[in-house]
N, C-alpha and C positions, 0 to 999 in steps of 0.2 A: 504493500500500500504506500508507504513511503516511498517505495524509486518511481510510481505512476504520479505521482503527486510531483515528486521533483522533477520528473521529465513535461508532466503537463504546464508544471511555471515555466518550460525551458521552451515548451513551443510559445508560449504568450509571448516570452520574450523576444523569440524571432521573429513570430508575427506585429511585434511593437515596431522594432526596430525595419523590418520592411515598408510600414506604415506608418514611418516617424515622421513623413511631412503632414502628418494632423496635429501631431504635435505642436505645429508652428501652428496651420491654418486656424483650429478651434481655438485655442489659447487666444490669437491675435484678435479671430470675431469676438469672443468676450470681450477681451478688453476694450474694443471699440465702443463695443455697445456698454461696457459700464462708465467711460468716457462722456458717451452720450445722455446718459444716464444723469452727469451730473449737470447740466444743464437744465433738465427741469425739477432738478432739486429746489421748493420752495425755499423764497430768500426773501427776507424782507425789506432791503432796499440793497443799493450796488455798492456803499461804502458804509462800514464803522467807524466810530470815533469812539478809542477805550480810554481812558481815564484812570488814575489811582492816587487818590488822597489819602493820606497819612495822619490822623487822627490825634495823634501824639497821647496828651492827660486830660484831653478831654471827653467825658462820656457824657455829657446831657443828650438825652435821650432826641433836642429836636434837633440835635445835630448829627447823629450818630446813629436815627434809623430810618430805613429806607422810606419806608411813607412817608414821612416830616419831609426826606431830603427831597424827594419827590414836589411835595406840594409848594414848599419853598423857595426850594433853586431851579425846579423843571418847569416854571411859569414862564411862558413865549418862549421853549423852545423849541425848534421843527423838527418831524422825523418823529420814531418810536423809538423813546429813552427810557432805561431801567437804571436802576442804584440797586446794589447788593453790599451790606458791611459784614464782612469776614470777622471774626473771633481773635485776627490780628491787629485790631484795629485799620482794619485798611476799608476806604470806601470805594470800591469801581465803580464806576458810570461806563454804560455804553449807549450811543446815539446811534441810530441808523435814517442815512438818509440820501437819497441820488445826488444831489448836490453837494461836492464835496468842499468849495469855499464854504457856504454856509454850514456845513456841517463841521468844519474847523473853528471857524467867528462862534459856535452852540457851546461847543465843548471847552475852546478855552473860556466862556463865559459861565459857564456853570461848573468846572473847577475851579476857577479863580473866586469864585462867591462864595462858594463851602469853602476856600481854604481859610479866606477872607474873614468869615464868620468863625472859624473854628479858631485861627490866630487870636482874634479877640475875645472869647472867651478865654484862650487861654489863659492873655496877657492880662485880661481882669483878674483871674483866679490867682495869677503868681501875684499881682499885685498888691491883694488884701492877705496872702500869705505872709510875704517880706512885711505888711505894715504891723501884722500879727506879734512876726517873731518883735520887731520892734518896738512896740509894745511892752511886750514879756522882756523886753532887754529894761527898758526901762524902767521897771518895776524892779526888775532883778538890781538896780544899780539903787534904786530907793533902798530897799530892803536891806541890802550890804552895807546902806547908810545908817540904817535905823541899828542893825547887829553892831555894826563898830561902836555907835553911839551908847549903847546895852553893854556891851563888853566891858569898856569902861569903868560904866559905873559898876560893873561886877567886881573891880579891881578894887573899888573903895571898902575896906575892913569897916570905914567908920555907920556905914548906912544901918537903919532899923533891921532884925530880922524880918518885921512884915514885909519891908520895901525891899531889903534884898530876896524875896520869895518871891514880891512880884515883879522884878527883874528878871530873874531866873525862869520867870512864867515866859515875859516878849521873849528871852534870848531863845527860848528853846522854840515857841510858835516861828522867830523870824526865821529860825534853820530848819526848820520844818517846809517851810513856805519857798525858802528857798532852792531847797531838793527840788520841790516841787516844779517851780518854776522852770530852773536848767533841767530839769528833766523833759519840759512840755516844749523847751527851745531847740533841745537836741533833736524831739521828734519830730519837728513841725521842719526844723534844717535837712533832716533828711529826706523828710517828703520831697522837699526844694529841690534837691539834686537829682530825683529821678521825675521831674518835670519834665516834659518828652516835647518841642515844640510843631503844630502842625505843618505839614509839606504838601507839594506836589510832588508825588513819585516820580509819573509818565503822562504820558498824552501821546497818541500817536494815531495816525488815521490810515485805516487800508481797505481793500477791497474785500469786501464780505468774501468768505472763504465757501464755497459750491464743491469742496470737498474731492474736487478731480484727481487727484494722486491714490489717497483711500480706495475711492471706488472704480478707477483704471488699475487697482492693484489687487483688488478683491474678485472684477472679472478679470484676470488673470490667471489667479487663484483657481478658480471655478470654471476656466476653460481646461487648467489641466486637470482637471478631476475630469471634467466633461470629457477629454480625447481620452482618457484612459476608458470609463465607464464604454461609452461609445464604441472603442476597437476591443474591446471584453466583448461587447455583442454582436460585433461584428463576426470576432471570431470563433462563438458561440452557434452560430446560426450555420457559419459556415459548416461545422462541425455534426449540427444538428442534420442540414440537407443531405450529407455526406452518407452520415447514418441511414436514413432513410430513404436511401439512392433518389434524392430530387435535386440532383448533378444535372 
């Protein structure tokens, strides 16, 4: 059973190789026709314009989700435009539209507006941070006034026990207070530093992609299956007449 088996792949294979110009013919009609193919691949217009803004520290929601971004910055502009924000902070916009000046004059208008908008909230937000810490500094420098001023009198032997108890009371609230404070400075400076400012990534305008390479490489794919399948039954049939003397 095994050498009828091996000798039966050895004729397929002489029968291939006799009939290897299907090889070329069927292969190449696929491809043509998946070539063809992509042309009425539905498209919705002949140029994209992609987009990626870069969101940096800021999350407010009407800047950072696609409906908001949409109602906001996608007001008068032409074509069928989507926003999607990714989990990296990144926001893409893509525009679609046959006009590809105006569809360049779209795109850089409505990233330039979201980055526009996102810059300034940012710069608000670092704003009343730095005013914060400054704040807390200067409190922190009240406070080290008030403890040196308490220390002091902590050094007078001559003061009442009550009055030196409640000395001992500010000295100890003001270094309490003052943990407190450099501790809310330190955390509030580190926030600062990983303050991320917003960007334009990219912008870049191309021709809607109709997928030609893909799908002239898929029927290709599918012609050589096709010439194989095809001289199988070719030489099946052959095989079959043979048998039943209809030679």
């Amino acid at each position: 059973m095994a050498e009828q088996k091996r000798f039966a792949l050895y004729e397929y294979l002489i029968f291939f190789w006799k009939k290897k110009q299907f090889f070329i013919i069927i292969p190449l009609i696929f491809a043509l026709l998946g070539f063809g193919a992509s042309y009425l691949v539905p498209k919705k217009a002949d140029y994209v314009g992609s987009g990626t803004v870069f969101t940096g520290s800021v999350k407010l929601k009407g800047l950072t989700n696609p409906s908001n971004i949409m109602a906001t910055f996608g007001e008068g502009i032409q074509g069928d435009v989507d926003a999607d924000v990714t989990s990296e902070s990144y926001v893409k916009i893509k525009i679609y539209n046959n006009d590809k000046a105006q569809l360049e004059s779209d795109l850089a208008k409505m990233t330039g507006d979201l980055e526009k908008a996102l810059v300034d909230s940012y710069e608000h937000r670092k704003q009343i941070t730095e005013e914060y810490v400054k704040l807390n500094r200067d409190r922190l420098d009240e406070l080290n006034d008030v403890l040196d001023a308490y220390s002091e009198k902590t050094k007078n032997s001559n003061l009442p026990i009550e009055q030196s108890s409640d000395v001992d009371s500010v000295v100890e609230w003001t270094e309490s207070e003052i943990a407190d404070v450099v501790a809310t400075i330190n955390r509030v400076e580190g926030d600062l530093a990983f303050f991320e400012p917003p960007s334009i990534v990219r912008q870049d305008i191309n021709a809607v992609d109709t997928h030609k390479v893909e799908l002239t490489l898929a029927g290709l794919i599918l012609g050589i299956i096709a010439a194989v399948l095809f001289l199988m039954l070719w030489k099946y049939m052959n095989e079959a007449r043979r048998y039943y003397n209809h030679d």
